[in-house]
C-alpha positions as a printed NumPy array, in Angstrom:
array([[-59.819,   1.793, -12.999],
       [-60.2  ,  -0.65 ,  -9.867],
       [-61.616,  -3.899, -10.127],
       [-65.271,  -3.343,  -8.479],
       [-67.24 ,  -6.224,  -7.242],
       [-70.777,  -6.574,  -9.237],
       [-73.856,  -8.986,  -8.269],
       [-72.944, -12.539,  -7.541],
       [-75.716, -15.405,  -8.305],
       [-75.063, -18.485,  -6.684],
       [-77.045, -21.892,  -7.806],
       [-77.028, -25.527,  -5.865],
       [-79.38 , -27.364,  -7.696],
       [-80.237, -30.576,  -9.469],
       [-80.543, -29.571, -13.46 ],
       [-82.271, -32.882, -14.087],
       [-81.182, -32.571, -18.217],
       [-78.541, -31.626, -20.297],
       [-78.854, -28.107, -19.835],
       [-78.957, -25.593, -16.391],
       [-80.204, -21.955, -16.534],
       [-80.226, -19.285, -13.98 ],
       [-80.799, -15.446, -14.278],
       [-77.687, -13.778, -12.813],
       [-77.746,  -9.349, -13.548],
       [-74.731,  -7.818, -14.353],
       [-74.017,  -4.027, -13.3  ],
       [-73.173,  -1.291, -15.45 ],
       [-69.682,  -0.109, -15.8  ],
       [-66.629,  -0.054, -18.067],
       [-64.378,  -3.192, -18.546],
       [-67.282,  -5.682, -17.196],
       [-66.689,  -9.004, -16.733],
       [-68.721, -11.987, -16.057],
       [-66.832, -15.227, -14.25 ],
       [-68.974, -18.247, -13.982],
       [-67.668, -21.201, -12.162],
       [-69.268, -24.816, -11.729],
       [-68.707, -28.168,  -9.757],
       [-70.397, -31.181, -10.766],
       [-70.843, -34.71 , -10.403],
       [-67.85 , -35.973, -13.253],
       [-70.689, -38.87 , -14.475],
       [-70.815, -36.219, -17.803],
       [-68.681, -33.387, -18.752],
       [-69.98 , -29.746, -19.55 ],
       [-70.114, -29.387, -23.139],
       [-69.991, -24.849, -23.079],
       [-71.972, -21.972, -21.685],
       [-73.334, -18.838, -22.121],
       [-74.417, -15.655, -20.96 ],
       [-77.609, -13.749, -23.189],
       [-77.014, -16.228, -25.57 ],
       [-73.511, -15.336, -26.101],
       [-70.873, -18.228, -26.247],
       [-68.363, -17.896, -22.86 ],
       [-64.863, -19.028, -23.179],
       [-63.702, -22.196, -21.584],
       [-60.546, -21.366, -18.973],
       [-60.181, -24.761, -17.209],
       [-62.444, -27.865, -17.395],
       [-60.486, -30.519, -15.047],
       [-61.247, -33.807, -13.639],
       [-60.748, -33.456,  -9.921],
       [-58.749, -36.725,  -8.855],
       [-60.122, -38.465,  -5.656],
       [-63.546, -36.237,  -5.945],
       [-65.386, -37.686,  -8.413],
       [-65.99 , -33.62 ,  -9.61 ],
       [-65.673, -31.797, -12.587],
       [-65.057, -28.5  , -11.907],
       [-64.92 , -25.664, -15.119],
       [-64.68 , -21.596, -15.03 ],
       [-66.053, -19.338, -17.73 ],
       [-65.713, -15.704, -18.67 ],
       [-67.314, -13.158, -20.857],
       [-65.692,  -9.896, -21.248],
       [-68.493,  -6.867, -21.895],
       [-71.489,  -8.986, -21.025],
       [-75.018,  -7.072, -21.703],
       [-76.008,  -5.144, -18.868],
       [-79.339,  -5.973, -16.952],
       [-80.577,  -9.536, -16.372],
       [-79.901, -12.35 , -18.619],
       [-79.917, -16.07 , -18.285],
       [-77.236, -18.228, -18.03 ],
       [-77.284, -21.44 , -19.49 ],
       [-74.493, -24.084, -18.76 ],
       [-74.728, -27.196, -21.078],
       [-73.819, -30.704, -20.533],
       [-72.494, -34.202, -22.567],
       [-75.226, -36.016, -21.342],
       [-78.054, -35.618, -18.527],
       [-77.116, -34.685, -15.385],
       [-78.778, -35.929, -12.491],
       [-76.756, -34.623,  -9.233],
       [-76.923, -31.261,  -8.044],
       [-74.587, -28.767,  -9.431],
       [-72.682, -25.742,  -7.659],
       [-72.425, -22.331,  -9.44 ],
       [-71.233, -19.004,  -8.727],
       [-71.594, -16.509, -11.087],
       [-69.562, -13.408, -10.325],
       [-69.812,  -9.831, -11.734],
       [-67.014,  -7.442, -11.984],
       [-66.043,  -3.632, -13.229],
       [-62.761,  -2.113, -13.736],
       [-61.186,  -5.714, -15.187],
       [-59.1  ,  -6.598, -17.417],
       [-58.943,  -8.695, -20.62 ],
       [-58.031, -12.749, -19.719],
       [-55.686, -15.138, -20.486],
       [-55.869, -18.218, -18.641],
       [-52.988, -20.881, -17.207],
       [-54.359, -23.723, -15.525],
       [-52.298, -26.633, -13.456],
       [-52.908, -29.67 , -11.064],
       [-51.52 , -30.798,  -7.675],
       [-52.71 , -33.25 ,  -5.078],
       [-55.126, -32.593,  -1.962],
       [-54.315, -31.542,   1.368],
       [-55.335, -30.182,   4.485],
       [-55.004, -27.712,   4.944],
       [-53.945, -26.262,   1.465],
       [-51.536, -23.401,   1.324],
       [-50.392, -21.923,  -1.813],
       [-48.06 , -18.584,  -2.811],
       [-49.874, -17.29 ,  -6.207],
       [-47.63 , -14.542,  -7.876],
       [-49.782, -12.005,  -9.18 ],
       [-49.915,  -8.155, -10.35 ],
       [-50.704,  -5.303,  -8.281],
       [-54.385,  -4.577,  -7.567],
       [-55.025,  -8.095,  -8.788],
       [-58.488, -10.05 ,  -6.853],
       [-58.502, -13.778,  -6.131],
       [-61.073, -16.449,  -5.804],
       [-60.795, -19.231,  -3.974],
       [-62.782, -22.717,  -3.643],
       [-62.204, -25.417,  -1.662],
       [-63.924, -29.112,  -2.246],
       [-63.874, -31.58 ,   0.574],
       [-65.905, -34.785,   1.825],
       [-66.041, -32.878,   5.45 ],
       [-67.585, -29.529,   6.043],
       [-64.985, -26.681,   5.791],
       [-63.733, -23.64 ,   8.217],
       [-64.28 , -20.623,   7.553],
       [-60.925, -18.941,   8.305],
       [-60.057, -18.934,   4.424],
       [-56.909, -16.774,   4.139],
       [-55.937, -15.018,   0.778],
       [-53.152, -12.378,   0.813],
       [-52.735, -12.342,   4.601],
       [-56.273, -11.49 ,   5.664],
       [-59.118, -14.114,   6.224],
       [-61.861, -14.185,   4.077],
       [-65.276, -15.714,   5.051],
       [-66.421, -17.961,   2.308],
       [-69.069, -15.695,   0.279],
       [-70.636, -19.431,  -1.344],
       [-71.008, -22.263,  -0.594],
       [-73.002, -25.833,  -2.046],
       [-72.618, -29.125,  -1.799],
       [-72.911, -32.158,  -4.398],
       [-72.325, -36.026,  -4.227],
       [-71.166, -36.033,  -0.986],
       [-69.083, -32.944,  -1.351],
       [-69.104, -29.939,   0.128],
       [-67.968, -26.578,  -2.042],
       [-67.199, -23.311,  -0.499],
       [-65.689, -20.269,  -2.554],
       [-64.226, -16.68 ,  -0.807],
       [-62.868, -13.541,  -3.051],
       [-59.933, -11.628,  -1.65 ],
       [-60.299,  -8.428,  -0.748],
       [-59.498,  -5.584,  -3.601],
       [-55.94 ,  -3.697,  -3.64 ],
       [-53.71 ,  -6.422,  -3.271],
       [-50.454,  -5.867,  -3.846],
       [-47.963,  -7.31 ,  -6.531],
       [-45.774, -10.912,  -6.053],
       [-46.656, -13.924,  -4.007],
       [-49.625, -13.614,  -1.916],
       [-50.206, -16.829,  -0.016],
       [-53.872, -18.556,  -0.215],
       [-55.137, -21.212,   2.42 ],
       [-57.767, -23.122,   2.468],
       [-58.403, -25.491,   4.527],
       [-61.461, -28.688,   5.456],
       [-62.306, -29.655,   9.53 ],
       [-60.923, -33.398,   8.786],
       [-59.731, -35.297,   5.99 ],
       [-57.99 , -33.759,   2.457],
       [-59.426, -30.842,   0.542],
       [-59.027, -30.222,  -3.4  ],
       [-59.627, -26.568,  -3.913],
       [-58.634, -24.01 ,  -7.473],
       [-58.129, -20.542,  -7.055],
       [-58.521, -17.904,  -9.896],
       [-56.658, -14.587, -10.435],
       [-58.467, -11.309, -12.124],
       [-56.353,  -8.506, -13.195],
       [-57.362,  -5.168, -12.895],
       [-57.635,  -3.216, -16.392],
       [-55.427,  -0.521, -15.875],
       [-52.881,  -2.866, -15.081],
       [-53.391,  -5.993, -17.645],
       [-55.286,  -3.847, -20.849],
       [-55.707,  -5.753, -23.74 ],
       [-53.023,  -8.401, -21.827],
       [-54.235,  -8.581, -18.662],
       [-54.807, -12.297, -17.71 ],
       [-57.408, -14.622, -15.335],
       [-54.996, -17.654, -14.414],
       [-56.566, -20.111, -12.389],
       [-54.95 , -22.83 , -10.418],
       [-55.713, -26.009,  -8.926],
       [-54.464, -27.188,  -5.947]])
């Protein structure tokens, strides 16, 4: 089965607390997935979230050098259908806005997660190996606004989110579906200055099963 995209809820707002809800709705299908990524203010760290009260797992909670952000991902494999709250949870009260995008997905498979940490540049360019029919995400985080000619296996990609937090603007685009096997290259790129971005990999479940993986990189 194809990876199919689902709903996307997107969130740029100040939780004021310990805790942030929104409702996102996830679509029907076989092999759901939910991916839920944040960017935050690093004065606190995110202590967990979850999805109709069911605990997501953690794939990368990292410090973003030079940022002052926090940025984390979450997934949920065979999330309940229909809409359900999210609730991301926090070490202590945070008072700056947050950025979320909470992405839906059919057709993908089960996650494993690798994770590792470069320096920012502008713009950022990046060969990700991954398997056949694969999608990628994305994000870029810069102190200057961002273009828009994203690029992500050869074709550009209009961000599809975008928020802004302490002084720093976050933008996210998906690839489009089908992509082949091996190194596809991934640009991102800010309209001055350096820009810190992760992108995150989604196997498809026909090709991954019970070992697909989600790796997500920062760059």
């Amino acid at each position: 089965m194809a990876i199919a995209f689902g709903n996307i809820t997107t969130s740029n707002a100040n939780p004021n607390g310990t805790t942030q809800t929104l409702a996102h709705t996830q679509n029907t299908g076989s092999d759901r997935t939910l991916l839920v990524c944040i960017t935050m203010s690093n004065s606190v760290n995110f202590s967990g979230a979850t999805y109709a009260g069911i605990a997501m797992t953690l794939i990368s909670n990292n410090n973003v050098v030079g940022s002052s952000q926090r940025v984390a991902a979450y997934y949920l494999q065979a999330p309940a259908t229909g809409s359900n709250n999210i609730v991301v949870s926090f070490s202590g009260s945070q008072f700056n806005s947050t950025s979320i995008m909470a992405q839906s997905f059919t057709g993908a498979g089960a996650l494993d997660t690798s994770a590792f940490t470069d320096s920012a540049t502008t713009p950022s360019s990046q060969s990700l190996t991954i398997v056949a029919n694969s999608v990628i995400y994305a994000t870029g985080l810069s102190a200057n606004a961002q273009n828009t000619d994203y690029s992500i296996g050869g074709s550009s990609r209009t961000p599809s989110f975008n928020g802004h937090n302490t002084n720093v603007i976050v933008e996210g685009a998906w690839s489009a579906t089908g992509l082949s096997g091996g190194a596809q290259n991934v640009t991102t790129r800010a309209d001055a200055g350096s820009i810190t971005n992760y992108r995150i990999a989604i196997r498809e479940a026909t090709n991954g099963g019970a070992t697909g993986n989600m790796m997500m990189m920062f760059n």
